[in-house]
C-alpha positions, -999 to 999 in steps of 0.1 A, spaced: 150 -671 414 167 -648 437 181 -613 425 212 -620 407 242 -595 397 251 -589 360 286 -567 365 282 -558 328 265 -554 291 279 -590 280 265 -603 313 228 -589 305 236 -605 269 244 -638 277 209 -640 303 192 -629 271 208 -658 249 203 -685 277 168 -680 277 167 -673 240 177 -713 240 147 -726 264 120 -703 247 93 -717 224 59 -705 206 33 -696 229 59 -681 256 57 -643 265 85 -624 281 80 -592 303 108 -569 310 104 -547 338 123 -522 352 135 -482 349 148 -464 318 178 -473 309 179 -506 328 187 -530 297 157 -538 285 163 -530 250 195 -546 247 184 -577 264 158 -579 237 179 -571 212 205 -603 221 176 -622 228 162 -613 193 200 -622 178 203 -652 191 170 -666 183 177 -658 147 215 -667 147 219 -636 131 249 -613 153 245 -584 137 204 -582 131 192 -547 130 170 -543 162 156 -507 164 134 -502 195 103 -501 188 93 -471 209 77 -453 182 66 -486 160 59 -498 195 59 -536 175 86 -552 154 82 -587 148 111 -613 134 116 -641 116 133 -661 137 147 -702 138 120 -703 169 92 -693 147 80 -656 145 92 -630 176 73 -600 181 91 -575 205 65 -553 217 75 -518 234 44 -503 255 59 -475 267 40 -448 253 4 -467 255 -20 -462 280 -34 -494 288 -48 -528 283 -73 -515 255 -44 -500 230 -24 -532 232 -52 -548 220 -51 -525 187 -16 -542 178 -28 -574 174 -22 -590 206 -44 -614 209 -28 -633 175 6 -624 184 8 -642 216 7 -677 196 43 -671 190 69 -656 211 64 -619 226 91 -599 240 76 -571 260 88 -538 270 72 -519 299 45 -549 308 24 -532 335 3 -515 307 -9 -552 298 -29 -551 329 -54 -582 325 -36 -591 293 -3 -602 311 0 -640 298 -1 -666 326 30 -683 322 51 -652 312 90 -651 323 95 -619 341 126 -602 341 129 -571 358 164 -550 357 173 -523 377 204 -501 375 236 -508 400 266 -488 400 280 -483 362 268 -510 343 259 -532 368 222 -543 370 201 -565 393 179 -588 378 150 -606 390 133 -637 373 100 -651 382 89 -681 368 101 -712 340 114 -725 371 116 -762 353 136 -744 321 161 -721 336 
């Protein structure tokens, strides 16, 4: 999918609710991109509308760097890597059992060998105000 234009924060919502609707257990999506992009606040509208809940309390998980939700899609775990070093510390939050459910995943380049094949990537970056670019690579049969 080429790069694509969100003019504002309802914008970056709505991408996070469409593919909110097409996601299923198993699928793992990777959001790239600076500080500050919109990556936390895509999560957390993804994380609302998977759970139909508006006004869910999503903290980041920078420090918990995992918070996982009951959601109607089954469990979500929205992982924020940020602070980790690599492959081998992911690993220690229980990776390898969350991944049969939906993962939402902050700062994906410390996966390293660990990215899922099959992951959605959706990589922001910052515009003038609250503009972002976005890029999305892959579900090319869902979205």
């Amino acid at each position: 999918m080429p790069e694509t234009m969100l003019p504002d924060l309802d914008a970056t919502e709505a991408l996070a609710r469409r593919i909110a609707a097409v996601s299923r257990p198993g699928d793992a999506i990777l959001l790239g991109g600076p500080l500050g992009a919109g990556k936390s606040a895509f999560c957390r509208a993804f994380l609302r509308a998977a759970s139909g809940d508006a006004a869910l309390d999503v903290p980041s998980p920078s420090f918990t760097l995992v918070q996982s939700y009951a959601t109607r899609l089954g469990p979500v775990h929205h992982f924020d890597l940020w602070r980790l070093s690599g492959p081998d510390a992911v690993i220690e939050l229980g990776w390898d059992e969350l991944t049969a459910d939906i993962v939402l995943v902050e700062w994906p380049d410390r996966l390293g060998a660990l990215r899922p094949a099959g992951a959605l990537s959706v990589t922001l970056a910052m515009g003038e105000g609250e503009v972002r670019r976005v890029t999305i690579d892959g579900w090319e049969a869902r979205l």
